[in-house]
PLY file of the C-alpha trace (Angstrom):
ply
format ascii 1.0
element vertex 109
property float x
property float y
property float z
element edge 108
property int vertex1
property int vertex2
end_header
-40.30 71.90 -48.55
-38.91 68.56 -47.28
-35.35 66.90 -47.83
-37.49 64.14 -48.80
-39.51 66.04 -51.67
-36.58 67.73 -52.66
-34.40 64.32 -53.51
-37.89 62.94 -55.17
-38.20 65.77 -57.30
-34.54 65.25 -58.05
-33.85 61.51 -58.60
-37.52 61.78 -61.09
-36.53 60.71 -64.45
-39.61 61.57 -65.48
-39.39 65.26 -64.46
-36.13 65.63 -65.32
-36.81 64.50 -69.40
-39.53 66.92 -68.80
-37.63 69.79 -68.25
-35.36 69.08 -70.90
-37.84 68.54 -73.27
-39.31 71.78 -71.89
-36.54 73.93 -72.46
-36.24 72.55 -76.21
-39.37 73.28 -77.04
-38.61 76.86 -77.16
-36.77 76.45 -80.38
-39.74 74.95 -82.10
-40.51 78.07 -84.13
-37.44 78.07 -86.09
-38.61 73.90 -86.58
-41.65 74.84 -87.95
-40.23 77.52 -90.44
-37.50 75.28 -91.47
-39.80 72.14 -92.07
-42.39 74.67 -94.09
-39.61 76.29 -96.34
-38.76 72.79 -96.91
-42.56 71.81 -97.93
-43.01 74.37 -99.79
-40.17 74.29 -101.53
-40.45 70.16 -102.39
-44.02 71.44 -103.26
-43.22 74.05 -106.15
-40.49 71.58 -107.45
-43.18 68.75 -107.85
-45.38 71.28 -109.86
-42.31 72.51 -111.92
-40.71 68.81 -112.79
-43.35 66.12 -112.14
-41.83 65.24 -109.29
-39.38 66.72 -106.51
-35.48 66.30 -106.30
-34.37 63.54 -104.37
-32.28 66.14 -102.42
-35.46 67.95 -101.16
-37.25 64.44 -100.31
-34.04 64.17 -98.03
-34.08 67.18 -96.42
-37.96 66.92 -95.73
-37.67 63.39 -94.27
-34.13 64.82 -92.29
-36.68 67.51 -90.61
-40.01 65.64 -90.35
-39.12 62.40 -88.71
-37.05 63.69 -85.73
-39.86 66.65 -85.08
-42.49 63.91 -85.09
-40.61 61.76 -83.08
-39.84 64.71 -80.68
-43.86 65.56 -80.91
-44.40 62.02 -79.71
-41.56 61.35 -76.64
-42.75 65.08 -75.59
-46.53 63.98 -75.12
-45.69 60.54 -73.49
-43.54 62.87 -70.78
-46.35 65.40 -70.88
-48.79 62.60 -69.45
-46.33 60.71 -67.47
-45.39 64.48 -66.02
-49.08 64.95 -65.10
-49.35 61.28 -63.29
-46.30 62.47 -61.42
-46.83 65.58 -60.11
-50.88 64.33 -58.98
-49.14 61.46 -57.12
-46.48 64.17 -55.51
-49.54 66.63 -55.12
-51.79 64.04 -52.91
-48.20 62.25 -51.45
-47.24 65.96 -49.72
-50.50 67.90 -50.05
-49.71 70.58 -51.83
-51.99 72.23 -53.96
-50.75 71.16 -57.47
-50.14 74.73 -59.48
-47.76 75.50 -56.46
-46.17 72.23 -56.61
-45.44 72.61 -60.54
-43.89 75.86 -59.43
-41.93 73.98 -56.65
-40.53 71.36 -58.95
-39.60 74.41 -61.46
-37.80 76.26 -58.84
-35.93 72.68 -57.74
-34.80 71.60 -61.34
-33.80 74.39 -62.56
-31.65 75.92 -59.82
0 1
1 2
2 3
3 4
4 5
5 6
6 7
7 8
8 9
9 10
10 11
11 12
12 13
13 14
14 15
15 16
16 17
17 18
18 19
19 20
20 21
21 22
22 23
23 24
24 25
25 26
26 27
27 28
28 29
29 30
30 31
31 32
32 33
33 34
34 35
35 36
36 37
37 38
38 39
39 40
40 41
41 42
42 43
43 44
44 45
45 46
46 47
47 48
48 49
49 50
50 51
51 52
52 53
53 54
54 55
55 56
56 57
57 58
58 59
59 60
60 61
61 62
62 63
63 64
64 65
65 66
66 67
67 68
68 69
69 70
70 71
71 72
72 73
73 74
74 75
75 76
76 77
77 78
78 79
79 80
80 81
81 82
82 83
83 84
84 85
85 86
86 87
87 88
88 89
89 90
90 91
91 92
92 93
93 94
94 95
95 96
96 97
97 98
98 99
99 100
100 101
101 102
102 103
103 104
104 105
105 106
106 107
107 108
């Protein structure tokens, strides 16, 4: 590859947020078990008492606004990711599963 693909792929905000958000995403599992303990939980305690404990409203609102809000800013990147790598794939042409591979290669040396 180019110097000049190589410093693109590097200065890319957009990529770079990408991979972050990438490489979080692999601790969603222990997200979603968290935020369904926490459901359930708030979800027996309205049955029991009418209504839940302020503490467990807490914690479910602590858990379920940042993972939405994650959700969210990770499918805005996911598009804006796709825009970038079809410009990058026509701008060099390169096929564009071997250029997702390049850019993986580049960002996470």
């Amino acid at each position: 590859m180019s110097i000049e693909f190589y410093q693109e792929v590097k200065s890319s905000f957009v990529l770079r947020v990408y991979n972050v958000i990438s490489k979080i995403a692999k601790f969603i599992p222990h997200f979603k078990w968290t935020a369904g303990i926490l459901f359930f939980i708030g979800f027996i305690d309205t049955i029991l008492n009418g209504n839940p404990h302020k503490l467990v409203m807490w914690l479910n609102i602590i858990v379920w606004i940042p993972g939405l809000l994650f959700a969210f800013i990770g499918g805005v990147f996911h598009f804006a990711t796709g825009k970038k790598l079809r410009y990058l794939s026509k701008k060099y042409d390169i096929n564009q599963k071997q250029l997702q591979q390049e850019v993986y290669d580049i960002l996470n040396k």
